[in-house]
N, C-alpha and C positions, 0 to 999 in steps of 0.2 A: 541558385536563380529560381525564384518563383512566376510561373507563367499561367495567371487567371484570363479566361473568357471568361465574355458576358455575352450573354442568349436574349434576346429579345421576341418573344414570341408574337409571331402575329395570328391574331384574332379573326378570322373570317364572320361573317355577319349571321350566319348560323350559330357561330359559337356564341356570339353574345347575346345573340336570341334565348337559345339554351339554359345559359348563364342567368338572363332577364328572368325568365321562366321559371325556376330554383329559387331564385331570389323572393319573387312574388311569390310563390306558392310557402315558404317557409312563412315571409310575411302575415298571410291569411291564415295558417295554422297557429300564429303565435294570438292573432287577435279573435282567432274562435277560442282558442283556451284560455284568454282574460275572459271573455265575455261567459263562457261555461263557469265561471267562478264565483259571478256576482248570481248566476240564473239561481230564481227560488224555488224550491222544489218541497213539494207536498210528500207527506208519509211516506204514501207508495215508492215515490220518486229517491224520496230518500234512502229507505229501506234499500234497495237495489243500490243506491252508490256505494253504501257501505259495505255490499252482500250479505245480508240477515233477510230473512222475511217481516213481513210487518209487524208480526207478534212480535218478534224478536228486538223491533224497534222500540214499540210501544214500550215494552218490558225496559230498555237500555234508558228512556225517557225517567220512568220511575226512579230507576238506581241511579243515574249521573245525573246530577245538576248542571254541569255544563250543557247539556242537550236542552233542560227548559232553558236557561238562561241565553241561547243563542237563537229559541224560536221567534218567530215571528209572526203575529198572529193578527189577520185579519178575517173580521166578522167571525170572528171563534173557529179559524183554520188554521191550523201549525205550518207554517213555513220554515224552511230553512237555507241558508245560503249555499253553494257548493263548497266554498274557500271552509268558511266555517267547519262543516263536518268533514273535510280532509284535515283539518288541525285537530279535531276531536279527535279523530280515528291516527292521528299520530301521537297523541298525550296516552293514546290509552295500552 
């Protein structure tokens, strides 16, 4: 003979609160790390995401073509996407 219950939890209004609260906060964290993806980030900026210094940047610019070929460059300033140089720095 098999004998299952079934549990029905009840939720008090704090709990869902709670719950709301987790829910929206993962929300907001998922839509700051799309938006930190597209953000364009200058030498400096970049240098640091990668962890090099800017020499070190400069220098990776020369040796990989994928690095000019992903800049973006307005009025002669090298940009670059965040998505972009997390996929370079996964290729390399």
């Amino acid at each position: 003979m098999i004998v299952t219950a079934t549990y029905e939890p009840e939720l008090s209004d704090a709990d869902i609160e709670r719950i709301a609260e987790k829910v929206a906060e993962r929300v907001i964290m998922k839509l700051k790390q799309d938006s930190d993806k597209n953000k364009l980030l200058n030498i400096t900026e970049s240098a640091q995401r990668c962890g090099v210094s800017t020499t070190t940047f400069y220098r990776w610019r020369e040796r990989y073509q994928e690095l000019q070929d992903i800049a973006i460059t307005t009025g002669g300033v090298a940009q670059f996407r965040a998505e972009d140089l997390d996929k370079f720095l996964e290729g390399k």
